[in-house]
mmCIF file of the C-alpha atoms, coordinates in Angstrom:
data_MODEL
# 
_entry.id   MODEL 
# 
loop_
_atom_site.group_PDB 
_atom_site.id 
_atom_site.type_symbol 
_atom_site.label_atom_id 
_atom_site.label_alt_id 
_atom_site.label_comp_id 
_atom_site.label_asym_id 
_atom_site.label_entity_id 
_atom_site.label_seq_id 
_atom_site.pdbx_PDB_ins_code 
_atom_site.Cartn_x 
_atom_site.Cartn_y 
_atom_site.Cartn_z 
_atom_site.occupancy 
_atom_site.B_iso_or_equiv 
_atom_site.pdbx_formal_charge 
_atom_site.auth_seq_id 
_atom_site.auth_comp_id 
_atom_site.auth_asym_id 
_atom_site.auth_atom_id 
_atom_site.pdbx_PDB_model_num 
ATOM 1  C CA . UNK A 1 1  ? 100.320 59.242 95.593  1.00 0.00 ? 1  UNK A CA 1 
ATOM 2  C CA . UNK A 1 2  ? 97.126  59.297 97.011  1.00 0.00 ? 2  UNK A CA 1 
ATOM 3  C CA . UNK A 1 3  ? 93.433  60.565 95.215  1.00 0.00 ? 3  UNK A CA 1 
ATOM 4  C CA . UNK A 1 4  ? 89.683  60.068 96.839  1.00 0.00 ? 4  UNK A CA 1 
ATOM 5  C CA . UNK A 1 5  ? 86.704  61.031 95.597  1.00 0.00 ? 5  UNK A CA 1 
ATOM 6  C CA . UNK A 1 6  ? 84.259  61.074 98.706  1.00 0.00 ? 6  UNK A CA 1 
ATOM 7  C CA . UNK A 1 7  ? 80.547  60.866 99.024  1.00 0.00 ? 7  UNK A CA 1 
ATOM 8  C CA . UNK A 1 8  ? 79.292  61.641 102.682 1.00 0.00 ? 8  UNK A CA 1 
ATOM 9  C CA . UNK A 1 9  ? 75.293  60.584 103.687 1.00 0.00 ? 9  UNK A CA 1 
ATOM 10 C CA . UNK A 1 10 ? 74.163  61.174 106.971 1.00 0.00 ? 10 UNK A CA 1 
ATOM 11 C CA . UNK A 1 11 ? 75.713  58.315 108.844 1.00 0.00 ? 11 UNK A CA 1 
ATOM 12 C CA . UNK A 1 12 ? 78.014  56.686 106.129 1.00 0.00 ? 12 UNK A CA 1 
ATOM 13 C CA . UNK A 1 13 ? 81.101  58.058 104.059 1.00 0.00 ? 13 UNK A CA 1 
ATOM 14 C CA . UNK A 1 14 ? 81.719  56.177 100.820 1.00 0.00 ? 14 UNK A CA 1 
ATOM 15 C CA . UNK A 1 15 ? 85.172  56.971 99.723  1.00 0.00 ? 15 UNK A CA 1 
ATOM 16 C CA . UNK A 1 16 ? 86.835  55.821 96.014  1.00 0.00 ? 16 UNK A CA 1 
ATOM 17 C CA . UNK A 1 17 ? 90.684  56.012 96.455  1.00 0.00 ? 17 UNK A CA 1 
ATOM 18 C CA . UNK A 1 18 ? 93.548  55.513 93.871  1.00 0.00 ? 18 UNK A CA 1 
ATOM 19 C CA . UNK A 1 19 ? 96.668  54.584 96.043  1.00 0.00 ? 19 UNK A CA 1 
ATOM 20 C CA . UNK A 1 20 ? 100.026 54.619 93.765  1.00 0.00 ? 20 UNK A CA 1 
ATOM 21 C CA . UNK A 1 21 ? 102.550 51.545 93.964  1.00 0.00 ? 21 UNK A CA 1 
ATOM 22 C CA . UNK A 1 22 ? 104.312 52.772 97.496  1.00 0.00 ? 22 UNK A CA 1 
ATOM 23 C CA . UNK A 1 23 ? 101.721 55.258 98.831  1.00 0.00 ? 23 UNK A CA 1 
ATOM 24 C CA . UNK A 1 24 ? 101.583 54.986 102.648 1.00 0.00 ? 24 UNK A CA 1 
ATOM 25 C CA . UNK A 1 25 ? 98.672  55.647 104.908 1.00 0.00 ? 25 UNK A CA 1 
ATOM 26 C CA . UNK A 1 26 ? 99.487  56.613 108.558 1.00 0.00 ? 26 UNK A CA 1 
ATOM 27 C CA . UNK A 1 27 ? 98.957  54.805 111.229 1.00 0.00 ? 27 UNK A CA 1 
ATOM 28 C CA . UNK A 1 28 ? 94.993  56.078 112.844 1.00 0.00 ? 28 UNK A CA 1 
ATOM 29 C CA . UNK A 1 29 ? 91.791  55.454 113.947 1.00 0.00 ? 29 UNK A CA 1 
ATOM 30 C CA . UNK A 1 30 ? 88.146  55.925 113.136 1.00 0.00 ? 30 UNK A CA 1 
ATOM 31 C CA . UNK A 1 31 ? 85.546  55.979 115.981 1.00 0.00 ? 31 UNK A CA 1 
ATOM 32 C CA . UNK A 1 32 ? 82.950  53.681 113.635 1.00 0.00 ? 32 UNK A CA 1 
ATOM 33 C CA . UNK A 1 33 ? 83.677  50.872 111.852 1.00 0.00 ? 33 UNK A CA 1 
ATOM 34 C CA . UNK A 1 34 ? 85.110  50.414 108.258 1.00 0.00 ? 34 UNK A CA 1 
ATOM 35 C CA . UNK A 1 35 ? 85.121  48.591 105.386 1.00 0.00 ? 35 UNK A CA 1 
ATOM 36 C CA . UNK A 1 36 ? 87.883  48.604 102.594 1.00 0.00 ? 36 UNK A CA 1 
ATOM 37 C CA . UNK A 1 37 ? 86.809  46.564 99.295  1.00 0.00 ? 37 UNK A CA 1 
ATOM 38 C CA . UNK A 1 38 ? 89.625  46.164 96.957  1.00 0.00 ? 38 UNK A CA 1 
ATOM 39 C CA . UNK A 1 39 ? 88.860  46.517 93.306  1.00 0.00 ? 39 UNK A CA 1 
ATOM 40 C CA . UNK A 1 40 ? 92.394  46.328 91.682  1.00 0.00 ? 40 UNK A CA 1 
ATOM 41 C CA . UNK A 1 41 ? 96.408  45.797 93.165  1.00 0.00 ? 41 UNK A CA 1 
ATOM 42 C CA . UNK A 1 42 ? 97.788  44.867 96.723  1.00 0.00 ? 42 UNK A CA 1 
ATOM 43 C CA . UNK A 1 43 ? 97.596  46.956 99.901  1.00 0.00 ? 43 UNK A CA 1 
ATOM 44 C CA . UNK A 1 44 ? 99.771  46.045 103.133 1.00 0.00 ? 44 UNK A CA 1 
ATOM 45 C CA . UNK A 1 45 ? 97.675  46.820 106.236 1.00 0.00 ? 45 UNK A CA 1 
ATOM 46 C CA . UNK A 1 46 ? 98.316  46.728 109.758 1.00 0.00 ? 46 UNK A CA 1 
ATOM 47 C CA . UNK A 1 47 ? 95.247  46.634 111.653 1.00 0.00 ? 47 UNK A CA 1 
ATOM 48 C CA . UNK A 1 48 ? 95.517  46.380 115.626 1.00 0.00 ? 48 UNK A CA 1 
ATOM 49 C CA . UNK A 1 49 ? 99.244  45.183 115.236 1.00 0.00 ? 49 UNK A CA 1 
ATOM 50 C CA . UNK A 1 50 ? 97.977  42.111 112.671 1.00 0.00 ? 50 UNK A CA 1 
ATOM 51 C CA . UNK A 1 51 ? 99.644  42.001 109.174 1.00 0.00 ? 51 UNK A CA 1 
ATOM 52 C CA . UNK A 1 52 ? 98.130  41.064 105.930 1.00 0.00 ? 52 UNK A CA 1 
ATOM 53 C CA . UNK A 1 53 ? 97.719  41.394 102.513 1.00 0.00 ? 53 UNK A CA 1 
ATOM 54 C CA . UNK A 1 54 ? 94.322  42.058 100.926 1.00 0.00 ? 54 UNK A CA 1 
ATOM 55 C CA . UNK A 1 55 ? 94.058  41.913 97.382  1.00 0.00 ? 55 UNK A CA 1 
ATOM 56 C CA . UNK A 1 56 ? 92.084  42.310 94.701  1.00 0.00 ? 56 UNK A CA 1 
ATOM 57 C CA . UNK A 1 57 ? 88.395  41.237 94.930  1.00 0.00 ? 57 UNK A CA 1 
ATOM 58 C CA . UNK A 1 58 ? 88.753  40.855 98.536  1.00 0.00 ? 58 UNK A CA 1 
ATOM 59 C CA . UNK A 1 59 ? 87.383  42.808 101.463 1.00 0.00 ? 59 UNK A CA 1 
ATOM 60 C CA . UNK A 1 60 ? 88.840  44.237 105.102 1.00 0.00 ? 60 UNK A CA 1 
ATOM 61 C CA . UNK A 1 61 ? 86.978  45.095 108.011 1.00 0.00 ? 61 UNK A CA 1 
ATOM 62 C CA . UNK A 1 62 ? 88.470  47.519 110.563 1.00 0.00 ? 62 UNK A CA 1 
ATOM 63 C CA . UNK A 1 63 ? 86.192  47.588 113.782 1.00 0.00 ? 63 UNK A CA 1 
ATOM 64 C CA . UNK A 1 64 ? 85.771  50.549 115.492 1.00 0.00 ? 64 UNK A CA 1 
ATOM 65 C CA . UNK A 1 65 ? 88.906  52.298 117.720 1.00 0.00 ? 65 UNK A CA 1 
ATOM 66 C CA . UNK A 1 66 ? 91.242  49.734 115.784 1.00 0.00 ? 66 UNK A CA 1 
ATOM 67 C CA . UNK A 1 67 ? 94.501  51.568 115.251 1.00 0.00 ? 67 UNK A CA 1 
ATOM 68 C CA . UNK A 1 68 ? 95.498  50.767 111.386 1.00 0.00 ? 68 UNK A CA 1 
ATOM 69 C CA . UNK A 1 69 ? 97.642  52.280 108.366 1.00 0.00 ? 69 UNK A CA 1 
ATOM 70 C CA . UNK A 1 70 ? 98.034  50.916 104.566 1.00 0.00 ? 70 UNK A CA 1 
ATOM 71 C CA . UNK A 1 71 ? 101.210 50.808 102.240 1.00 0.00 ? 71 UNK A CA 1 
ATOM 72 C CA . UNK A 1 72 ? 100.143 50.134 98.675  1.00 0.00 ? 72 UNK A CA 1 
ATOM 73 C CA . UNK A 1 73 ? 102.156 47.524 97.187  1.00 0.00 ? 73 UNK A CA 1 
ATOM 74 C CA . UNK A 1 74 ? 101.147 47.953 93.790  1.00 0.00 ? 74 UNK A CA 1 
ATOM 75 C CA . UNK A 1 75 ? 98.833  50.376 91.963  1.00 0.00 ? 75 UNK A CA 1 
ATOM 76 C CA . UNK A 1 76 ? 95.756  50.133 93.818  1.00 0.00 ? 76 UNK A CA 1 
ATOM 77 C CA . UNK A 1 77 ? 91.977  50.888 93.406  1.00 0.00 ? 77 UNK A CA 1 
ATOM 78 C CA . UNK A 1 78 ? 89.481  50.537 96.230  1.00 0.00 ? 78 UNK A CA 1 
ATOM 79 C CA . UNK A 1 79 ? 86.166  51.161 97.757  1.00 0.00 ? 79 UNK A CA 1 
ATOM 80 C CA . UNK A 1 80 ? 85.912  52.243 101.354 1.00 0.00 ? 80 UNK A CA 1 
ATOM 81 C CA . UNK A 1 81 ? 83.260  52.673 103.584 1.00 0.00 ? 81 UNK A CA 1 
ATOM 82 C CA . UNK A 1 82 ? 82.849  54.325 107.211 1.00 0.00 ? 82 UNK A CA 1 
ATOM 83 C CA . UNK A 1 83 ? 80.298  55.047 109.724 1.00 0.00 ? 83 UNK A CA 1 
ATOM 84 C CA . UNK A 1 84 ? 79.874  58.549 110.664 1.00 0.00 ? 84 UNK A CA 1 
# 
């Protein structure tokens, strides 16, 4: 359901991830900020107890500590990037 192909610098991770229709990402945390940039579908995310929808061509910021988790609502492609 889920795939990443992950490229890790020395203070950023730059992650590609396929998320099938349905795929769920638990609820966590990161202790640096990210960045989620949506290339293709719909992905449900909770971030600090907020709902929304991001979609294609837009882009999600999840400060740092922020509790969050993802449900894919369709096929999705994305771009994510995290502070190490």
């Amino acid at each position: 359901m889920v795939s990443r192909k992950v490229v890790t610098g020395d203070s950023l991770t730059l992650a590609q991830v396929y998320l099938k229709r349905g795929a769920h990402v638990p609820l966590h945390l990161h202790d640096k900020e990210q960045m989620v940039y949506v290339l293709k579908g719909r992905v449900r995310w909770l971030v600090a107890g907020q709902e929304m929808i991001v979609t294609q061509g837009e882009v999600l910021r999840v400060p740092s500590g922020v509790m969050h988790q993802a449900e894919a609502l369709d096929d999705t492609f994305q771009i994510s990037l995290c502070q190490k």
